[in-house]
N, C-alpha and C positions, 0 to 999 in steps of 0.2 A: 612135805606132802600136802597136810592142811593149804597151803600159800598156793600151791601149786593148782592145787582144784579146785579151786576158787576161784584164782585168776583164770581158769578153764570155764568155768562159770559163766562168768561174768563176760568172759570173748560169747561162748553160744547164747546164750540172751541178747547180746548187742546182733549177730548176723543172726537168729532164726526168733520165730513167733513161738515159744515156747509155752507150752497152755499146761503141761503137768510136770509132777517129779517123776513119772518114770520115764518120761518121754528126756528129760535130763538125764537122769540116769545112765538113757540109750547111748546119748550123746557125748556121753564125759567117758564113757566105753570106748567109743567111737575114737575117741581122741587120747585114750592111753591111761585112763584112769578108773578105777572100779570103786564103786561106791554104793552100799546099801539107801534105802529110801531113810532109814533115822540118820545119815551121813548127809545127805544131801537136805535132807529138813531142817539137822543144825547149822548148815551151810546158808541157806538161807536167810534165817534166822539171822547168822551173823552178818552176811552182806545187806540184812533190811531189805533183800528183795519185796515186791509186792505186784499184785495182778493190776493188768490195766486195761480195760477194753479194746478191740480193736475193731479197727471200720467194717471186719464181717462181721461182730457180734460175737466171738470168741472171745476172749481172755488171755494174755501171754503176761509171762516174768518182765520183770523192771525194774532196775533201780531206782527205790527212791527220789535218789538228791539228782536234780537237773544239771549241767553242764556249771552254773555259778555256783552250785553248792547252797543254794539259798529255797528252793519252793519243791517241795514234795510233788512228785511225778501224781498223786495220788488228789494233789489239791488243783492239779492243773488242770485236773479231770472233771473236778465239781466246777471251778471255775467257767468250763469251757460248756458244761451242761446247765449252767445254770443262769448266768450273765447273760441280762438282752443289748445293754448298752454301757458306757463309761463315758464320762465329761469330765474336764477337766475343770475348778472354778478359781484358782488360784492356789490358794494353800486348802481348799477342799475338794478332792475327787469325788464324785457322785455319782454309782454305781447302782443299775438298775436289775431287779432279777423278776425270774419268773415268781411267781406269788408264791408265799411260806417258802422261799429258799434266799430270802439274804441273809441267815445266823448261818448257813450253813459256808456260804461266797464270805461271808465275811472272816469266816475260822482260816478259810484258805487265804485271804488276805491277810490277816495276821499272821500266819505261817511265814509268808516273806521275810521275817525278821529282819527286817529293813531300819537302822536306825532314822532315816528322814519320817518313817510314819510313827506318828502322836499316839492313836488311835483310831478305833472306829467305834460309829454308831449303827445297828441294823434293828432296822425292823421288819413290817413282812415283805416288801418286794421292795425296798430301797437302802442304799449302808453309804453312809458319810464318810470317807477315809478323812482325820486331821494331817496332815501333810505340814513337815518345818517353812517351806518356801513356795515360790513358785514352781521352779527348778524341778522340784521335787515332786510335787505336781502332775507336770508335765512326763517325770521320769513312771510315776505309776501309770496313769493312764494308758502310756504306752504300752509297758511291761505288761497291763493287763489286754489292752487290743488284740499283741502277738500272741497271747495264751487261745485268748477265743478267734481267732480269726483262722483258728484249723481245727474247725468244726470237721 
């Protein structure tokens, strides 16, 4: 039952902009399954859903973990708010943010848990990624272009 409305869950989050639990609720109704609001909170809970903004300024459910399993839906979101630029310099990425928010781009960079990244340096509006190669390098920059480049 638990598996079942969950994976019910987890289908209505992916096809609609779900902005509460009882608006879930409705939904997991809808589709054969009855659940109180402490049911559906632990349900949550256990899938790590989390709110994300959307283009009208609402709020909707999310999974977390992005399609690789690697960058919180939630860090892609500071990333994508807070990054003005990325350069690539070899084995250092150089990422530029709006002023007092590179600790914050920089936590979502480390979230990547990417074994090619060393570390990072931030300060207030710039963060050093150390990068193993070039390769590597090149593979962040990237990865972070595609995060902001759907502003």
């Amino acid at each position: 039952m638990k598996n079942g409305r969950q994976k019910q869950i987890l289908a209505i989050i992916a096809t609609h902009d779900v902005e509460t639990q009882e608006e879930l609720i409705v939904r997991l109704k809808a589709g054969g399954f009855k659940a109180t609001q402490a049911t559906v909170s632990r349900d949550i809970r256990d899938l790590k859903l989390i709110k994300i903004a959307t283009d009208n300024g609402h709020y909707k459910y999310a999974q977390s973990m992005n399609e690789d399993g690697k960058v919180n839906a939630k860090y892609d979101n500071v990333l994508r708010e807070t990054v003005v630029s990325v350069r690539n310099a070899g084995t250092l990425v150089v990422i530029k943010t709006y002023t007092g928010m590179a600790m914050a781009a920089a936590t979502a960079v480390d979230a990547m848990q990417m074994n090619c990244i060393l570390g990072t340096i931030a300060g207030d509006d710039t963060i050093f990624v150390a990068v193993t190669d070039e390769v590597a390098g090149e593979l962040i920059e990237q990865k972070i272009q595609n995060v902001i480049k759907n502003r």
